[in-house]
BAFI-3210 file (N, C-alpha, C; in Angstrom, 3 decimals, decimal comma, padded with zeros to 6 digits):
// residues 70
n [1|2|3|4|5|6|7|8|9|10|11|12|13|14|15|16|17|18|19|20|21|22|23|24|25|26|27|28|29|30|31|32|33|34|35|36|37|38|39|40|41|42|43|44|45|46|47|48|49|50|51|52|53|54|55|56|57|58|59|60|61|62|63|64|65|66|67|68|69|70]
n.u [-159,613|-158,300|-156,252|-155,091|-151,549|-149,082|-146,931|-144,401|-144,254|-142,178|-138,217|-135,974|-134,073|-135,476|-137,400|-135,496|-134,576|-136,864|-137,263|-136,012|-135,430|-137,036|-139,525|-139,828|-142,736|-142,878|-141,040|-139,304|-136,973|-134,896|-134,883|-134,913|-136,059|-139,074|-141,451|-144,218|-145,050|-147,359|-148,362|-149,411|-151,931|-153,096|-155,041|-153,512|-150,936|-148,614|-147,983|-145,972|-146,530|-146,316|-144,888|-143,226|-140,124|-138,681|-140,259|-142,827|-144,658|-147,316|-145,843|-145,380|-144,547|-144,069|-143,958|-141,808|-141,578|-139,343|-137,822|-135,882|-132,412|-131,799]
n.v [-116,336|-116,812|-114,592|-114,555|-114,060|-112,648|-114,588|-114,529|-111,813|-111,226|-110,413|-112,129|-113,162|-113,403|-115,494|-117,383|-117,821|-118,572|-120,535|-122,610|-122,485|-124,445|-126,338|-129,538|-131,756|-133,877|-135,468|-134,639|-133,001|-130,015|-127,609|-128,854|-128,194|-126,355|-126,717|-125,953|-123,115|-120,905|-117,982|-116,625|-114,419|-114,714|-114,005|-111,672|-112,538|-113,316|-116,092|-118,982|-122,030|-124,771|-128,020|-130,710|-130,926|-133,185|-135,490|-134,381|-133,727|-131,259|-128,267|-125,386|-121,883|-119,197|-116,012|-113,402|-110,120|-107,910|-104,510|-102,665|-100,993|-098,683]
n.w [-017,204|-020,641|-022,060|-025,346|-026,675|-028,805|-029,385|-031,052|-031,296|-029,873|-028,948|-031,020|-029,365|-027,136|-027,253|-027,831|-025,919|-023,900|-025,122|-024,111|-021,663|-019,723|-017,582|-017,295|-015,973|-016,623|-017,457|-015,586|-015,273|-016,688|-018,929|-021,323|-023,412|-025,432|-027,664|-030,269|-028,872|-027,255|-026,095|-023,561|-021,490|-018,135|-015,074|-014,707|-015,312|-017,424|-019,871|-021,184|-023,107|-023,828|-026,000|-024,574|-025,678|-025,571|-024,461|-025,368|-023,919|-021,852|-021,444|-019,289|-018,605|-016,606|-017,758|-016,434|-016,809|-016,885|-015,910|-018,716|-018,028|-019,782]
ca.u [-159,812|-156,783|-156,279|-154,004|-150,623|-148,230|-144,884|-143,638|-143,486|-140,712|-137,710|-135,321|-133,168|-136,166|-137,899|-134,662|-134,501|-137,991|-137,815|-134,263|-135,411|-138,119|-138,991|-140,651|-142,402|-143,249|-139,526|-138,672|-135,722|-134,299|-134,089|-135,482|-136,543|-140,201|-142,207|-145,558|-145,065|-148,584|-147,802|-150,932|-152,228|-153,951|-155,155|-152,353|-149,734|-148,211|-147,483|-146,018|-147,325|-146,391|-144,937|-141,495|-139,043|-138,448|-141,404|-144,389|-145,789|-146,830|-144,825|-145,832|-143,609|-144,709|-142,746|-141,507|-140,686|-138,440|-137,684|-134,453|-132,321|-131,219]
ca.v [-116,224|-116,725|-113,543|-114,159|-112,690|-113,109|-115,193|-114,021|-110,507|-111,086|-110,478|-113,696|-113,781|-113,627|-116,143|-118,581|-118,041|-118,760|-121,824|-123,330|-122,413|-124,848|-127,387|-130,535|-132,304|-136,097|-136,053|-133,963|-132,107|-128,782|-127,017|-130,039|-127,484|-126,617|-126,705|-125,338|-122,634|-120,069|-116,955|-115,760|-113,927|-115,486|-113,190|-110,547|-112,662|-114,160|-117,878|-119,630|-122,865|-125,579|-129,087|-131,000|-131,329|-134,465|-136,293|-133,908|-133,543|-130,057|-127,287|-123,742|-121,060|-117,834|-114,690|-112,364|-108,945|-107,023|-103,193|-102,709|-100,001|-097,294]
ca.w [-018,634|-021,015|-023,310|-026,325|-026,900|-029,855|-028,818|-032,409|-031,137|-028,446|-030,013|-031,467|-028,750|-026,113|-027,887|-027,987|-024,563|-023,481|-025,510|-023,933|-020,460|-019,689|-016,951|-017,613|-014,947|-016,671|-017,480|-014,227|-015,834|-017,000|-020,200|-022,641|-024,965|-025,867|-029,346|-030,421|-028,117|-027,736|-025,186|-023,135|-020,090|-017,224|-014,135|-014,587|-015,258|-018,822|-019,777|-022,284|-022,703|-025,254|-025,581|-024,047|-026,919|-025,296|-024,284|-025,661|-022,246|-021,921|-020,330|-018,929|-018,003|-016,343|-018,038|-016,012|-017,380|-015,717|-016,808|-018,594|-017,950|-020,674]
c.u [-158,459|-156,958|-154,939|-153,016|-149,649|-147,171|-144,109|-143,431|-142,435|-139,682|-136,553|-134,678|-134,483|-137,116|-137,355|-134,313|-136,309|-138,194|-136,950|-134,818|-136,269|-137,632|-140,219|-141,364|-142,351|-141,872|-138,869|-136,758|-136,116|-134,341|-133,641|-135,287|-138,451|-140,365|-143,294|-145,824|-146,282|-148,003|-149,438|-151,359|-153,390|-153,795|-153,825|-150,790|-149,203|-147,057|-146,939|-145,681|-146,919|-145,922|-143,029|-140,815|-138,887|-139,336|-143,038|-145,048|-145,642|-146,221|-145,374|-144,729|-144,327|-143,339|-142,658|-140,910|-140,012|-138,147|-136,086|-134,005|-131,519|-130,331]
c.v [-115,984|-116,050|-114,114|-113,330|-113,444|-113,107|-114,349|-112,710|-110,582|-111,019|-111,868|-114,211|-113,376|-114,428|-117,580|-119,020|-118,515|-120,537|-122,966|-123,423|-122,659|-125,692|-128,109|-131,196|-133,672|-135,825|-135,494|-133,623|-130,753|-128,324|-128,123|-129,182|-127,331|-126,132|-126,396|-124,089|-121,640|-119,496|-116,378|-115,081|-114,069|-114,327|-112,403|-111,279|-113,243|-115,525|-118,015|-120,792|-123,927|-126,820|-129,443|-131,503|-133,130|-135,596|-135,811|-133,273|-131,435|-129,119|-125,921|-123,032|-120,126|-116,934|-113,975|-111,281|-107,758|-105,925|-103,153|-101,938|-099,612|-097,671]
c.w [-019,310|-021,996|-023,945|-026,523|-027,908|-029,660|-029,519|-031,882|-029,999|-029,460|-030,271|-029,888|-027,415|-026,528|-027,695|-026,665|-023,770|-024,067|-025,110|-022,700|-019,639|-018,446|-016,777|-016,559|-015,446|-016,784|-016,223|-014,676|-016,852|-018,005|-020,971|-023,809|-024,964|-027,393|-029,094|-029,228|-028,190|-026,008|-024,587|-021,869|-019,472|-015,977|-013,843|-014,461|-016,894|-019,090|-021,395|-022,689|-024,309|-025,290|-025,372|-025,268|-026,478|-025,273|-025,040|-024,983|-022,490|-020,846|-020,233|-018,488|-017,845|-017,001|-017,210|-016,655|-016,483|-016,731|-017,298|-018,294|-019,815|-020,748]
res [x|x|x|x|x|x|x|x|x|x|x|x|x|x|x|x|x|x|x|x|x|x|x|x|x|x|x|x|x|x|x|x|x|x|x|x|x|x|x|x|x|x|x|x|x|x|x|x|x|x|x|x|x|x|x|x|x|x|x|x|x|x|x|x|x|x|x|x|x|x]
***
């Protein structure tokens, strides 16, 4: 079940990075870019899921959050 989460709250520069650091498979390359991006969580993990700057095709990324330090 995919619960909703709001991309918009990440902050700019984890946002600009989430959206640079993609990987396509119809074009099978690197850091296209994605658009329409929607952020959500699937069995304990969080995606964010939207289309290839390049081709359209869509793209998923799993987030990982890692703790920062102090």
């Amino acid at each position: 079940m995919k619960i909703a989460r709001d991309f918009f709250a990440n902050s700019p520069e984890d946002q600009h990075w989430l959206l640079r650091n993609t990987w396509c498979d119809t074009c099978d390359a690197a850091d296209l870019g994605m658009t329409d991006p929607a952020e959500y969580e699937e069995d304990g993990h969080v995606f964010v899921e939207g289309r290839c700057a390049k081709c359209r095709g869509i793209v998923r990324s799993e987030v990982i959050i890692k703790e920062r330090n102090p």
